[in-house]
N, C-alpha and C positions, 0 to 999 in steps of 0.2 A: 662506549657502546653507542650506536647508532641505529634510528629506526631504519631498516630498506624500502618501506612503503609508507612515510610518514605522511599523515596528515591526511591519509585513507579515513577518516572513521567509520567505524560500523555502523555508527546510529545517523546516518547521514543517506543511508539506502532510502530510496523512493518506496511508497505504499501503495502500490499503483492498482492493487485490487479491485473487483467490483465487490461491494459490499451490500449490506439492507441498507434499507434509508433510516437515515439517523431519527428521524420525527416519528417512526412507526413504533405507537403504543403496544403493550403488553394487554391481551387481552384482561377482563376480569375477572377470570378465575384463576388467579394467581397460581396457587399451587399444580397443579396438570405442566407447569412447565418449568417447576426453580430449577435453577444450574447455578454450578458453583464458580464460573470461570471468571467472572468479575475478582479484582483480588483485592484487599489490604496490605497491610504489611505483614511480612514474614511473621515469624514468633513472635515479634514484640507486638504486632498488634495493627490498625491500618493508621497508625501516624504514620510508620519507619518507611523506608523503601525497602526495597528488596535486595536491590541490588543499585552501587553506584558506580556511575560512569567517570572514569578520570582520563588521562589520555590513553583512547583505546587502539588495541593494534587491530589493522586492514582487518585478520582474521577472527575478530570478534564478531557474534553473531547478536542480535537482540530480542530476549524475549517476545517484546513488545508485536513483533512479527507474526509469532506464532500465531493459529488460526483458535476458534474455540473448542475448548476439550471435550471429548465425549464426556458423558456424565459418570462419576460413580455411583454407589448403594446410596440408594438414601435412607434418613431413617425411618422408624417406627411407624406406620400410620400414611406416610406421604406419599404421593403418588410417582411416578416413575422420574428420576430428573432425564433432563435432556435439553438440547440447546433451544434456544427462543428464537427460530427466522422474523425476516420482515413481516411474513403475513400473517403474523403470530400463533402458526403450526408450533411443535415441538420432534426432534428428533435429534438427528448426527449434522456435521458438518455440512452446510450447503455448499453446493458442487458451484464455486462463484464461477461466471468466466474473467479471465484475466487477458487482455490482449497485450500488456507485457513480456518482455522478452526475459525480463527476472521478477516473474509470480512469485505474490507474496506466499510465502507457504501458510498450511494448516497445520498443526503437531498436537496430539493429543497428549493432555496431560494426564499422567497415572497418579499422581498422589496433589494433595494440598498441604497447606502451612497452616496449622493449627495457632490461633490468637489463644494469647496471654490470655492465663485466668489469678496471674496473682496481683493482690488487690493496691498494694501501692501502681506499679507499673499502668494497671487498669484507671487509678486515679489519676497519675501523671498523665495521661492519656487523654482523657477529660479534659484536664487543665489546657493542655496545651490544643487541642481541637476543640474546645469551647462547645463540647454538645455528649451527649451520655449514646452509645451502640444503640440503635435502634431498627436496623432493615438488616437483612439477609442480603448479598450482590443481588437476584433477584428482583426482591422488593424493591431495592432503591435504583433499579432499573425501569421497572414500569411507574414508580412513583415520580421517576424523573420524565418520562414519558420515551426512554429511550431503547432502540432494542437492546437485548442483551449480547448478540455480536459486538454491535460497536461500543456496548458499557465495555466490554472483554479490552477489546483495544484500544482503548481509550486506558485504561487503569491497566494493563499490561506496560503500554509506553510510556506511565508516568513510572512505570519500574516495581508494581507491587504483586504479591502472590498471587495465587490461587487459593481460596480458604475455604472453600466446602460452600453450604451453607451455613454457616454461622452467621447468628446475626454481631456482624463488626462495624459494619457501614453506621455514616452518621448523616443529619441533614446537610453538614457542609457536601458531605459526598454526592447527595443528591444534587446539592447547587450546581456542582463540579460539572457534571454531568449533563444539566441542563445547558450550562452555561458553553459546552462545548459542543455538545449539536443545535445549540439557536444560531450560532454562528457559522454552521453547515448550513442550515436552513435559510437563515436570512440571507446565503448565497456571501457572504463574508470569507468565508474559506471552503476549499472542497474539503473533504473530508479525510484525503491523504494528508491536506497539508495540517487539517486540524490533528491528526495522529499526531506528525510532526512536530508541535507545538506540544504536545503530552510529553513526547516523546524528552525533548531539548530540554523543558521545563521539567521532567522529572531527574533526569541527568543531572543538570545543573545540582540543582536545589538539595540531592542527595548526597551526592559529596561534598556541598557545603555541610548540612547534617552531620554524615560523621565526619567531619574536622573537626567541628565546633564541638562535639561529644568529646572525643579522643584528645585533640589539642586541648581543649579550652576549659568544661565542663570538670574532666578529670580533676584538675589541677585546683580548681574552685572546692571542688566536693570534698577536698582532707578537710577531715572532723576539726572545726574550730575548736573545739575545748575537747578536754578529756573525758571518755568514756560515751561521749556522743561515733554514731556511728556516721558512715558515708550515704547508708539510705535516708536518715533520718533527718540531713541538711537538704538533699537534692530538692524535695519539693518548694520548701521554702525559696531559694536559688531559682528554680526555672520558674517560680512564678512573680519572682522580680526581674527575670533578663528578659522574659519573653515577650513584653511589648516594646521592652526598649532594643532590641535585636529584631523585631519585626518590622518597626519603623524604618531603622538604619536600613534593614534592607532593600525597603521600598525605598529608601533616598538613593542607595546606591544604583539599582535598578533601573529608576530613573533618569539617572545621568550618565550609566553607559548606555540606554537606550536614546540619550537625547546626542551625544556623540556617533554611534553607529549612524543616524538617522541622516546625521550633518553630512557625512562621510558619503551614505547612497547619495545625498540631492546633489552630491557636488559631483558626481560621476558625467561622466561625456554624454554618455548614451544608456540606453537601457540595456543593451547587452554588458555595458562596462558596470552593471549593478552585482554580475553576478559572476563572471568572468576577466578579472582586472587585472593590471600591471602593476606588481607588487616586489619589492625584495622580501625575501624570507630568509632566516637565520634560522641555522641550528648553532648550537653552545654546548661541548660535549665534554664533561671532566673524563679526564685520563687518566688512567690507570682505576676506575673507578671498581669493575672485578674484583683486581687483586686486596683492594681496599675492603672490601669486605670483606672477605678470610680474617683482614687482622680486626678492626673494630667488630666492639660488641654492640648486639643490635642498638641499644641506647645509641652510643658516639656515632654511628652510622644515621640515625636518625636524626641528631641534631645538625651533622655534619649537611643534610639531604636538604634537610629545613633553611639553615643558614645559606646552605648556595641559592632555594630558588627564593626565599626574600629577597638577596641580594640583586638577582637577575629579573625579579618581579621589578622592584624599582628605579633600579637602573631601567629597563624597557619605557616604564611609564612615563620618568623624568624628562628622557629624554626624545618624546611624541611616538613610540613605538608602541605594537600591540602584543601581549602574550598571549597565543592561541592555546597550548598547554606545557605542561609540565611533565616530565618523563623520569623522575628521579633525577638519573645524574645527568639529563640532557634539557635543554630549553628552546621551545620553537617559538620563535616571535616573526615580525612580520612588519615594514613601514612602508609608508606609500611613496617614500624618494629613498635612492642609494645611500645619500649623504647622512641619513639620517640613520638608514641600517648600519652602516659600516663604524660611525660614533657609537652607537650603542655598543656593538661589536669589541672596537677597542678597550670600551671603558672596563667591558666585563672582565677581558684580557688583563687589563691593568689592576682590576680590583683584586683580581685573584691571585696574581701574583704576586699583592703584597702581602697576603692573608696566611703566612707558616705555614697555617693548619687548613689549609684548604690544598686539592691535586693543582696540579696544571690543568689550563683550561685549552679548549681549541674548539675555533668557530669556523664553518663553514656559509658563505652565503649565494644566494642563484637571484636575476632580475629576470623578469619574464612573467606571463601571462597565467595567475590562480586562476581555481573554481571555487569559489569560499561558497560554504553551507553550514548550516546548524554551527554558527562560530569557529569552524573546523575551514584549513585550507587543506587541497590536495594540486596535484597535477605534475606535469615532468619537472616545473621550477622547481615543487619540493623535494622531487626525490632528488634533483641535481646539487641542491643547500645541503642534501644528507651525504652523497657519494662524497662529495666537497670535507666535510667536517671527516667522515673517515681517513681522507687521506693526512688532513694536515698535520701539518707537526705542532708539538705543543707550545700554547701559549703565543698563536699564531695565526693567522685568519686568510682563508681561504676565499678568491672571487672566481666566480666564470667571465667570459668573454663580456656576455651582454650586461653584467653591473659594470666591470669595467668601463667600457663605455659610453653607459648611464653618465657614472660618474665626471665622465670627460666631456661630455656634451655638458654638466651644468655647472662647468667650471671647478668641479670641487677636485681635479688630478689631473694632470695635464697627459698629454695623449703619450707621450715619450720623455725621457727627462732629456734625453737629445733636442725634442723641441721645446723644454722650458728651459734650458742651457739658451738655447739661440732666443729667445722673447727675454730674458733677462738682458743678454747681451746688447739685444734694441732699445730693450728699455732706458738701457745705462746711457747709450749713446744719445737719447733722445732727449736726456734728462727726464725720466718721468721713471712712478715707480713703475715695478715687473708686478708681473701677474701675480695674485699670492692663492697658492694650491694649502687645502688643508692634509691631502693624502697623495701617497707616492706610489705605484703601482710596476709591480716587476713579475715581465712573466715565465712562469713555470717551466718546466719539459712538460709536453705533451702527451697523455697516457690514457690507455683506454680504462673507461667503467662503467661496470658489470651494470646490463640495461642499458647504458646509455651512449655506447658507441666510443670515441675516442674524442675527449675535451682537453684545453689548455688553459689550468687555471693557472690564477692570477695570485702573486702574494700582495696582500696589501695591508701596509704600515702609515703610521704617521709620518708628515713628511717635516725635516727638519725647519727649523727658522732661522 
């Protein structure tokens, strides 16, 4: 399987809206304007996300977009809800202007997600947010001093519901909050890109969330002794991993942040911060379809597991980046051919010694990304994916321009016709020959779909 428009992500859309100003308080009479469009998390409560981003296709759309919802019923006693504008009126959607060419939409939402009311999960809840429910979306909008439009998208693109007024919100929430329009306001970020940063960081952080549940947690929580249940360890358990997985996280954080950072300063130019010359690999296991018919979901999942740790470390080990994970495919990315195309091999070679793993096939393209939200796109990527469609298994696929990457930095020589004849000088000359790490043979010529009529390259290790 191959993506056709990989490395499109959805959550990579620009926010280009005119919005309220982030700094504009909620008047003080609070109630005349609660809305519920601020969210929490789904059913489990506003720790959870709502929704997690893993490698998304082109055609995924992102909540986070959406505009804020008309109001529903409120209850008993409360006065009419409706949205909070900048001037801290109350009604419907305000009519933004957008002089973009793809307006952020408005959608109104009909229903919300009801927070947990049972009393472990409530507690866990606690423990791990360090503070007891306290505001309404609401409240802990004007307590934060922010409007309630951008509370909405602000906590839309960190990925979490819609929950009525309930009061779910905690004072972290209101930090959150603050913390993310001072930095509007101290003119630090505009305010799209503050989205954006909700956006990325709620993505992220969420599917790390449910791994760590699903992979990790699961497997801890069997009942150490008899007659003990699975609810009855869990709190004990996450209130021993949770600071020690909160730290780890901020170490790791930190060191691909101090990585990515090294990588911008060492760019040409400022255009080249955002639009580079990169190789990008796809890794596409074969026959991966038909493999699922026979394995049961189990074997299918370990099988899924074991291929992208494998392609996780290899990428790493050997200076490359993994952009994501696609089940049975792998998009990585390195900043020289020599270094994509090793990776390339290696995976080829691992998996081929591994019985129980398919054949593998890699396609790769050199040329010019647009990297965003840690996502690449652009024609290199869809030409690394047209590439790994065609190839045959356990095999690796170049275009023209790695090829010749490659031959410009010595690492394959332009013809073996011309390292035939520099051997043969060499010998005469007494001195060694040139020594190539890769051999490069090219293809028939054929068209694909998008991208016109290319000749790719087969490239192998070259003998010694």
């Amino acid at each position: 399987m191959t993506v056709d428009d990989a490395g499109s992500s959805a959550g990579a859309r620009r926010d280009r809206g005119a919005h309220p100003d982030p700094g504009a308080a909620a008047p003080s009479g609070a109630g005349a304007g609660e809305e519920s469009s601020v969210g929490a998390a789904s059913s489990s409560g506003p720790g959870a996300g709502a929704s997690a981003a893993g490698g998304g296709s082109p055609a995924h759309r992102d909540p986070d977009e959406a505009g804020t919802r008309a109001s529903g019923a409120s209850g008993a006693g409360e006065p009419p809800h409706g949205i909070l504008r900048a001037d801290g009126t109350t009604g419907g959607v305000p009519a933004a202007v957008d002089p973009s060419p793809y307006p952020t939409p408005h959608h109104a939402v009909d229903h919300t997600a009801e927070p947990t009311d049972d009393p472990l999960a409530i507690r866990l809840e606690q423990l791990i947010l360090g503070a007891e429910r306290r505001y309404t979306p609401f409240q802990a909008a004007r307590t934060a001093g922010v409007s309630m439009d951008l509370a909405s998208r602000f906590w839309r693109a960190m990925g979490f519901a819609d929950i009525g007024q309930a009061k779910a919100l905690t004072e972290a929430d209101v930090l959150a909050l603050r913390r993310l329009a001072g930095l509007v306001e101290a003119g630090l970020l505009s305010e799209p890109m503050a989205v954006q940063v909700a956006r990325s960081t709620g993505q992220t952080t969420a599917r790390l969330a449910e791994w760590q549940i699903d992979s990790f947690l699961e497997g801890l929580t069997e009942p150490p002794e008899p007659g003990m249940t699975r609810t009855e360890v869990t709190y004990p358990l996450v209130e021993l991993l949770l600071p020690e997985l909160e730290e780890f996280l901020r170490y790791v954080w930190r060191r691909q942040l101090a990585a990515a950072t090294g990588r911008v300063v060492q760019a040409a130019d400022d255009e080249e911060m955002v639009d580079r010359r990169l190789a990008v690999g796809f890794a596409d296991l074969v026959g991966f379809t038909r493999l699922t018919r026979r394995l049961e979901e189990e074997e299918l999942g370990e099988l899924v597991e074991a291929f992208e740790t494998t392609c996780a470390d290899l990428v790493a080990a050997h200076g490359g980046r993994l952009i994501k994970t696609l089940g049975d495919e792998v998009l990585y990315a390195a900043d020289d051919a020599g270094t994509a195309a090793e990776i390339a091999l290696r995976l080829i070679e691992t998996m081929a010694a591994n019985p129980t793993m398919p054949a593998l096939r890699v396609g790769i393209a050199f040329g010019t990304v647009t990297t965003r939200m840690g996502d690449v796109f652009g024609t290199t990527v869809n030409l690394a994916s047209r590439l790994t469609s065609i190839a045959p298994k356990d095999a690796l696929l170049v275009d023209g321009a790695f090829a010749e990457e490659l031959s410009r930095t010595g690492d394959a020589p332009v013809s073996e016709a011309e390292a035939a004849a520099e051997a043969e000088k060499a010998e005469k000359e007494g001195v060694a020959p040139p020594s190539y790490r890769f051999a490069l043979q090219p293809m028939w010529q054929r068209p694909v779909r998008g991208l016109g009529t290319v000749e790719p390259w087969l490239l192998t290790r070259r003998a010694t």
